[in-house]
C-alpha positions, 0 to 999 in steps of 0.5 A, a space after each residue: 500500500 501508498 501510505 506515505 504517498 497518501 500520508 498519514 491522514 489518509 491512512 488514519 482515515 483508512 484505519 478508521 474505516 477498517 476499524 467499523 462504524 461502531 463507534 471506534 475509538 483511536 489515540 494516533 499519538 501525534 502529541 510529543 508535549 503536554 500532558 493530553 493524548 487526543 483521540 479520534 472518537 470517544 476519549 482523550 487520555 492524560 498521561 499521569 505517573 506515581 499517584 495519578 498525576 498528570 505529567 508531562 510527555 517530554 519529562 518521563 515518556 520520552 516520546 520517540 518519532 514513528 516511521 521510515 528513515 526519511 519519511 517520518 509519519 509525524 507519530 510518536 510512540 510513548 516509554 512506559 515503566 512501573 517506576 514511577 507509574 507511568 501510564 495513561 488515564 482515560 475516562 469509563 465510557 459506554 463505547 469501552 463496554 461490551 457486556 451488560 451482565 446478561 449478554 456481551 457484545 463483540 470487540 476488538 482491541 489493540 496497539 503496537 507494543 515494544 515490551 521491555 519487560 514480558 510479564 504481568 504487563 498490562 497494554 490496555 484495560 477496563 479492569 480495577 481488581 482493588 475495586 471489584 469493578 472487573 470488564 476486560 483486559 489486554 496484557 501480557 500474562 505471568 508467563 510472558 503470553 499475549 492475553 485477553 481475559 473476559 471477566 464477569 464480576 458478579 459471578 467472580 468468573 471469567 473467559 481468558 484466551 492466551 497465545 501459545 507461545 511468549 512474546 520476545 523482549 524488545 521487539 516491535 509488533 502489533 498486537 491485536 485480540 478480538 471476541 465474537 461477544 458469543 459467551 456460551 462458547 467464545 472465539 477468542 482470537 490473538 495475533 502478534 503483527 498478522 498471525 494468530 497465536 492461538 486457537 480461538 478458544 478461551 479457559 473458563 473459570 467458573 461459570 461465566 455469564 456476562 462482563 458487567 457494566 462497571 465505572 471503571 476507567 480506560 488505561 493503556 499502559 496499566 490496570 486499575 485507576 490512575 491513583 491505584 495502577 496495577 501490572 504496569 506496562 514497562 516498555 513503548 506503547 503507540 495507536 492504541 485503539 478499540 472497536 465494538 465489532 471483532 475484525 476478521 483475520 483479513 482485516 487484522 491483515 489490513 491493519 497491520 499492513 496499513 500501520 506498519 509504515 507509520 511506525 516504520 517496520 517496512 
C-alpha cells in the first residue's frame, strides 16, 4: 500500500474505516508535549505517573518519532515503566463496554507494543481488581503470553484466551485480540503483527455469564485507576485503539499492513 504517498491522514482515515462504524475509538499519538493524548472518537487520555498525576510527555515518556528513515509519519510512540507509574488515564465510557451482565457484545482491541519487560504487563484495560469493578483486559500474562481475559464480576468468573507461545523482549509488533461477544462458547482470537497465536478458544473459570457494566476507567499502559495502577506496562506503547465489532483475520491483515509504515517496520 501508498501510505506515505497518501500520508498519514489518509491512512488514519483508512484505519478508521477498517476499524467499523461502531463507534471506534483511536489515540494516533501525534502529541510529543503536554500532558493530553487526543483521540479520534470517544476519549482523550492524560498521561499521569506515581499517584495519578498528570505529567508531562517530554519529562518521563520520552516520546520517540514513528516511521521510515526519511519519511517520518509525524507519530510518536510513548516509554512506559512501573517506576514511577507511568501510564495513561482515560475516562469509563459506554463505547469501552461490551457486556451488560446478561449478554456481551463483540470487540476488538489493540496497539503496537515494544515490551521491555514480558510479564504481568498490562497494554490496555477496563479492569480495577482493588475495586471489584472487573470488564476486560489486554496484557501480557505471568508467563510472558499475549492475553485477553473476559471477566464477569458478579459471578467472580471469567473467559481468558492466551497465545501459545511468549512474546520476545524488545521487539516491535502489533498486537491485536478480538471476541465474537458469543459467551456460551467464545472465539477468542490473538495475533502478534498478522498471525494468530492461538486457537480461538478461551479457559473458563467458573461459570461465566456476562462482563458487567462497571465505572471503571480506560488505561493503556496499566490496570486499575490512575491513583491505584496495577501490572504496569514497562516498555513503548503507540495507536492504541478499540472497536465494538471483532475484525476478521483479513482485516487484522489490513491493519497491520496499513500501520506498519507509520511506525516504520517496512
Amino acid at each position: 500500500m501508498t501510505a506515505y504517498i497518501r500520508g498519514t491522514e489518509g491512512v488514519l482515515n483508512d484505519v478508521l474505516t477498517l476499524l467499523g462504524a461502531t463507534t471506534p475509538s483511536l489515540w494516533p499519538c501525534w502529541e510529543d508535549t503536554g500532558t493530553l493524548i487526543t483521540g479520534i472518537g470517544v476519549g482523550d487520555l492524560t498521561s499521569a505517573e506515581t499517584a495519578g498525576v498528570a505529567e508531562a510527555l517530554e519529562d518521563d515518556f520520552a516520546p520517540l518519532a514513528l516511521g521510515s528513515p526519511g519519511r517520518p509519519s509525524g507519530l510518536f510512540s510513548y516509554h512506559f515503566h512501573p517506576t514511577g507509574d507511568h501510564h495513561l488515564a482515560g475516562i469509563d465510557h459506554a463505547n469501552y463496554t461490551f457486556g451488560n451482565a446478561l449478554v456481551d457484545t463483540p470487540f476488538s482491541v489493540g496497539a503496537w507494543i515494544r515490551p521491555t519487560a514480558i510479564a504481568s504487563n498490562t497494554i490496555i484495560a477496563k479492569y480495577d481488581a482493588a475495586g471489584t469493578f472487573r470488564e476486560w483486559r489486554l496484557w501480557i500474562d505471568a508467563n510472558g503470553f499475549l492475553t485477553l481475559e473476559l471477566f464477569d464480576e458478579s459471578a467472580n468468573t471469567s473467559e481468558i484466551a492466551a497465545s501459545t507461545t511468549a512474546l520476545t523482549a524488545g521487539q516491535l509488533v502489533m498486537v491485536t485480540a478480538t471476541y465474537d461477544g458469543t459467551e456460551d462458547n467464545p472465539a477468542v482470537w490473538l495475533y502478534v503483527d498478522h498471525t494468530a497465536v492461538n486457537a480461538g478458544t478461551t479457559a473458563e473459570t467458573g461459570a461465566y455469564v456476562a462482563m458487567e457494566d462497571t465505572a471503571t476507567p480506560i488505561t493503556i499502559g496499566c490496570s486499575g485507576t490512575t491513583a491505584l495502577p496495577a501490572d504496569e506496562f514497562h516498555g513503548r506503547i503507540t495507536l492504541p485503539w478499540i472497536t465494538g465489532k471483532a475484525l476478521t483475520a483479513a482485516e487484522v491483515d489490513d491493519l497491520y499492513t496499513l500501520t506498519a509504515p507509520l511506525v516504520g517496520v517496512c
